[in-house]
N, C-alpha and C positions, 0 to 999 in steps of 0.2 A: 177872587183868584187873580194872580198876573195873569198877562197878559204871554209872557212868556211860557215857554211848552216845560219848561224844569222852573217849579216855585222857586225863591231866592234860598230859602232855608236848606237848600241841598249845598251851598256855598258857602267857605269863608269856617275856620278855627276860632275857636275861643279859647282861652287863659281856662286849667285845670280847676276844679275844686277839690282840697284836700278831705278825702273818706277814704278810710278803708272800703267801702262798697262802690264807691264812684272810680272808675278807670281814667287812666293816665288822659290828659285832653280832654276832659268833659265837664261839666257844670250840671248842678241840680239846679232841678225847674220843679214847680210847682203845678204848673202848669199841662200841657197836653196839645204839645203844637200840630198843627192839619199840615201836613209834606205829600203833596202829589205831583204827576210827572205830566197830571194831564186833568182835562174832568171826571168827577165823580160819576162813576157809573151807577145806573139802579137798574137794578131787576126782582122783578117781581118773586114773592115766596113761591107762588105759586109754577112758576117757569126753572124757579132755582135747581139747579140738582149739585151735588161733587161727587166725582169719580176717581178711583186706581185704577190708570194705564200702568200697560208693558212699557219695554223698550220702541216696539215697533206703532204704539198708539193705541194698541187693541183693550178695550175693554176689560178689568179683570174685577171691577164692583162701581155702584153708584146708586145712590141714594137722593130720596127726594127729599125735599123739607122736610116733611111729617116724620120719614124715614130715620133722616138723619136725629133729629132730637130725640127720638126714641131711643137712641144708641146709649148705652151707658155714658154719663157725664162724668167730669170733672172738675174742681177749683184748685188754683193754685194762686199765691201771693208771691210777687215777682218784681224785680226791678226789669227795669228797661230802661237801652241807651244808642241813642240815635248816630249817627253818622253823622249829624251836622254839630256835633258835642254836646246835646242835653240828656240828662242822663234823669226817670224818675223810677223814684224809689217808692217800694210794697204796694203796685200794684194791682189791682184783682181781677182773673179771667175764670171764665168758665166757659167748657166746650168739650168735643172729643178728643182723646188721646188718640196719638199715632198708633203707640201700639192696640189701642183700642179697634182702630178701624183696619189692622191690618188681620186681628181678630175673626172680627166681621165679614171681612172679606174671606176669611177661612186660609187665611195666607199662614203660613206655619213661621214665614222666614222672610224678608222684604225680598224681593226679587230684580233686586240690581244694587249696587252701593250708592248712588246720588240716585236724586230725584228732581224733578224743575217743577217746581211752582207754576201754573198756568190761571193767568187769571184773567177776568172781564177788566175790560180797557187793555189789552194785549200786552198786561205787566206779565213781566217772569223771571224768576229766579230759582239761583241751584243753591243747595244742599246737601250734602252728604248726611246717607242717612243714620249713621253712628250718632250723628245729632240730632236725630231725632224720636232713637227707641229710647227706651228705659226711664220714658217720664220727662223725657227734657222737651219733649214739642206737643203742640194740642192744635185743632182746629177751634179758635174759638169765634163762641155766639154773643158773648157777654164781655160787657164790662163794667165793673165795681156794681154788681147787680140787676143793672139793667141791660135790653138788648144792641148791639153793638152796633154803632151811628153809621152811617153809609159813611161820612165821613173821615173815620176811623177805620175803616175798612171792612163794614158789616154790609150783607149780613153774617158774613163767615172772614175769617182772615186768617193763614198760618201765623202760627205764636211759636217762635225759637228763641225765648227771651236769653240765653246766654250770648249771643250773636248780636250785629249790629242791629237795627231792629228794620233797615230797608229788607232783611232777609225774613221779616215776618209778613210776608207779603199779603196786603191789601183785596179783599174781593176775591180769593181764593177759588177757584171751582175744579182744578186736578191737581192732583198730583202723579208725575208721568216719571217711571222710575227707569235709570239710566246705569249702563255696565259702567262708564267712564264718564270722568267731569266736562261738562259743558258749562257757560254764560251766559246767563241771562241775561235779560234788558240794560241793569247799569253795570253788570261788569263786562259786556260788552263798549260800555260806556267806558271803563278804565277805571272802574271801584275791583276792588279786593276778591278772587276768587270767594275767600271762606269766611273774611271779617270779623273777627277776635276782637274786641275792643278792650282785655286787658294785653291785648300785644298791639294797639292802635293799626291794624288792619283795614287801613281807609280806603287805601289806591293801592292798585296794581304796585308791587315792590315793598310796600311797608312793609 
């Protein structure tokens, strides 16, 4: 890792690739590049848990390891495209669905319109959660079959693969659900409220 506190890979455009499935300013990669703002955190299975906060912080479910795997699963095959313009294609995850855990949680209804991703090493990011019912977001555990590298953001990491993919945030452990929008860590930094990457939603203004 640099030496610096943001890898370089958060820096700097690239020349488009033409696809129909690649968005405007981005390039297929083959590849699976490691993008962190700081070190890899580890935590143990056994200490792990994720939770559904309110607005105000309060507890409304949480799950332990064990807990959590036992929850009905999901797989999906997915592209994904990063903010720094790589863009990979059919993807595979596997993990719990939002609406799965909002289920579980006995929630009838999300109970705020955005949520902020809370995670180990003090990442966070918002949400809206229209993007995230009806199948379009999972917590996931896995990746193309096996369990998800600390690296990559395991053992758990939000998956919003329509979105840029800094908004699939890394080391996951709440999600904290919010009446109105707030920024997180890089858009407080000056990235994109919501990050569309077929409307190039990089930085603030795009």
């Amino acid at each position: 890792m640099s030496d610096s506190p943001v890898t370089r890979g958060f820096r700097g455009r690239k020349p488009a690739a033409q696809s129909d499935r690649i968005p405007p300013g981005q390039h297929l990669t083959h590849d699976f590049p490691v993008l962190s703002a700081g070190p890899t955190p580890v935590t143990s299975l056994a200490e792990w848990s994720f939770a559904l906060e309110d607005d105000d912080g309060r507890l409304l479910a949480e799950w332990s390891w064990e807990a959590f795997n036992a929850l009905p699963q999901t797989d999906i095959k997915t592209d994904i495209h990063c903010v720094t313009t790589w863009s990979k294609l059919d993807t595979h995850w596997r993990g719990v669905s939002f609406d799965t855990l909002l289920q579980a949680a006995g929630l009838p209804e999300a109970p705020g319109d955005y949520v902020m991703a809370e995670c180990d090493g003090d990442y966070t990011t918002n949400v809206p959660v229209d993007d995230l019912i009806g199948g379009k977001a999972m917590i996931a555990t896995h990746y193309e079959g096996e369990p998800l590298p600390s690296e990559h953001g395991g053992p758990a990491r939000l998956l919003v693969p329509h979105l840029y993919f800094w908004k699939s945030a890394k080391w996951v452990r709440s999600l904290r659900f919010m009446q109105t929008d707030q920024p997180g860590f890089w858009e407080e930094l000056g990235y994109h409220m919501y990050g569309d990457p077929w409307r190039e939603q990089r930085y603030a203004g795009d």
